[in-house]
C-alpha positions in Angstrom: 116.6 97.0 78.6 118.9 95.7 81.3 121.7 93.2 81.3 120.4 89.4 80.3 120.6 86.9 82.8 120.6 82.9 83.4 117.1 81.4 84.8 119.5 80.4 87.7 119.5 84.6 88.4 115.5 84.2 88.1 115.2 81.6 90.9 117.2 83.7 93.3 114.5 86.3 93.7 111.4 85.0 96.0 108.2 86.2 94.9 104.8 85.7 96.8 101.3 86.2 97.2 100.4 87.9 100.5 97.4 89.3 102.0 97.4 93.2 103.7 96.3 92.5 107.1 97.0 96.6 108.4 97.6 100.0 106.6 99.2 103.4 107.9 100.1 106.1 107.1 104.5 106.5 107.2 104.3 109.9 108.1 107.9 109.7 108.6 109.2 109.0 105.0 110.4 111.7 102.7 107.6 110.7 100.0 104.4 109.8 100.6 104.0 106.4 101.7 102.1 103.7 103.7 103.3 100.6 105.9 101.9 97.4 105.1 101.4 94.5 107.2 101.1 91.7 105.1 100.4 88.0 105.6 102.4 85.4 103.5 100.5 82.6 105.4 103.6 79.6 106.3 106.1 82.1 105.5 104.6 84.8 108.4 103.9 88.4 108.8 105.8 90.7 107.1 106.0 94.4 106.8 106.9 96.7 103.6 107.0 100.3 103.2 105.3 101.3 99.6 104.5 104.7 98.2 101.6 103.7 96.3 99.4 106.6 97.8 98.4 108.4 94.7 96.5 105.1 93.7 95.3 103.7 96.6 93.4 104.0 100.0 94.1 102.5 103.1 90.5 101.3 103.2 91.3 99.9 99.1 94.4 98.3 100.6 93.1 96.7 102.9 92.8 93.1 102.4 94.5 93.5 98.7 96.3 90.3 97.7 100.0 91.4 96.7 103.0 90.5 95.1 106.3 90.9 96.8 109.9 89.9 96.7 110.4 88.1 100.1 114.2 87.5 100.2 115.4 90.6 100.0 117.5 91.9 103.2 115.3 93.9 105.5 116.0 97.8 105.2 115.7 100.2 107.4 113.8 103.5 106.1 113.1 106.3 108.3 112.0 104.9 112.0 110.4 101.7 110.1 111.9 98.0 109.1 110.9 96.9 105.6 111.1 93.5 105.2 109.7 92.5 102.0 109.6 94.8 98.4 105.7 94.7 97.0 105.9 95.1 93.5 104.2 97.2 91.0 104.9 99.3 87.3 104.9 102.9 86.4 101.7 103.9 84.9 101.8 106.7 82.7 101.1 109.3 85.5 104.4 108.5 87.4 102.0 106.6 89.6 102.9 103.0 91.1 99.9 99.9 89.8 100.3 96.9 92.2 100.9 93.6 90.5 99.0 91.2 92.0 97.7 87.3 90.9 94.2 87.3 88.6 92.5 85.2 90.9 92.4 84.8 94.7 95.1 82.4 96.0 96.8 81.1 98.8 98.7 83.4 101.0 102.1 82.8 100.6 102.2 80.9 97.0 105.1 81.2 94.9 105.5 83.0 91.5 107.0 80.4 89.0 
């Protein structure tokens, strides 16, 4: 487990509910990976790098709602600008599951 922190720490971090718009293929990244464009409605278009190929398809992807972290600094990887960190867990393969909201919701909603 890591370190506890205050519900002040929690509110820092940004999470939303975006749409994937466009998937490639990063053929540039040292691991398998894709770039997503995704929309987070009022907030804009944003783009994240994810390896989530073992699990997914481009075609699967497409139109996925996602979670993300949306106020994290942008970071350069490879020849690519990742400005938002979609979220997911470990399954037991090693392989990254996308958390996303049960039900269909606005782009761009806020996880409280």
């Amino acid at each position: 487990m890591k370190k506890e922190i205050t519900f002040e720490d929690f509110l820092k971090v940004d999470i939303r509910i975006g749409t994937i718009v466009e998937v490639n293929d990063f053929e540039k990244a040292r691991k398998p990976a894709y770039q997503l464009t995704i929309d987070f409605g009022d907030l804009g278009i944003k783009k994240s790098s994810a390896q989530i190929t073992n699990l997914y398809s481009k075609e699967a992807l497409l139109n996925k709602q996602v979670s993300a972290i949306v106020n994290f600094k942008p970071r350069q990887i490879a020849n690519f600008m990742s400005e938002v960190l979609v979220i997911g867990v470990y399954n037991i393969d090693g392989n990254v599951v996308l958390l996303k909201a049960s039900k269909a919701v606005k782009n761009g909603e806020q996880v409280r």
